[in-house]
N, C-alpha and C positions, 0 to 999 in steps of 0.2 A: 504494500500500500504506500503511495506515494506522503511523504512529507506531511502533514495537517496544517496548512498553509491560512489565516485568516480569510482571504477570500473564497476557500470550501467549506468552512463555517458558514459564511454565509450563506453562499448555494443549500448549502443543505438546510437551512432554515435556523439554524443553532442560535446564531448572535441576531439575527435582524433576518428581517423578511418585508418590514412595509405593505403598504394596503395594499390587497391583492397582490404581494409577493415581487413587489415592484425594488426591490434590493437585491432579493436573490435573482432577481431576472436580470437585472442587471451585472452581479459579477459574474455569473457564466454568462450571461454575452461578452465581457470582456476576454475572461479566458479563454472564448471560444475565438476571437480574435487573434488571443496573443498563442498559443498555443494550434488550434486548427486554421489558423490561418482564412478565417471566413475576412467579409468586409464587415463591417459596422452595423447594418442595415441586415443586412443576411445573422447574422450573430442574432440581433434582437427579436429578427421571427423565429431561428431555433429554439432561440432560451425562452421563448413564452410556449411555442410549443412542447416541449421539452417539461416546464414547468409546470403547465398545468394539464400534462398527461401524465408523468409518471412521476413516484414518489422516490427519494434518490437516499444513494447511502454510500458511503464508502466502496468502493471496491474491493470485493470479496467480503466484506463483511455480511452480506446475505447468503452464503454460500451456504451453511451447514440449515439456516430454514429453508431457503430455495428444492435442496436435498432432501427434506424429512418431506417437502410438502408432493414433490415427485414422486417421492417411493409410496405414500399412501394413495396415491392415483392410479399407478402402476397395479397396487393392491386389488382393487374396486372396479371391474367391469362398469364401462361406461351406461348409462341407460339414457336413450333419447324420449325424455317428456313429451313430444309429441308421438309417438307410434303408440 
């Protein structure tokens, strides 16, 4: 896992977030800047995408529930509600 840098605090909501998560949308569009090399404009429609699709966390540190929630799926034959 990379560094715990202040502005992944923020992304991830930790220190600041602002109305409708207008702080964290903002330093990951920066990062996504300085880091993926997007332009400014493009950065800011990822990271409100981005933001208010999925729920974010360190990297890797969802690993071992991602795992427990797979293998109980695995377990349980799917059944389609509608048949």
């Amino acid at each position: 896992m990379e560094q715990f840098e202040e502005e992944i605090c923020c992304i991830l909501n930790i220190c600041c977030g602002g109305a409708n998560n207008r702080d964290a949308k903002a330093a990951l569009a920066k990062k996504l800047v300085a880091s993926a090399g997007l332009q400014a404009d493009q950065a800011a429609t990822v990271s409100a995408y981005i933001m208010e699709t999925f729920d974010l966390a360190p990297s890797g540190s969802l690993k071992a529930y991602r795992d427990a929630v797979a293998k109980m799926a695995r377990e349980y034959p799917y059944q389609d509600e509608d048949a």
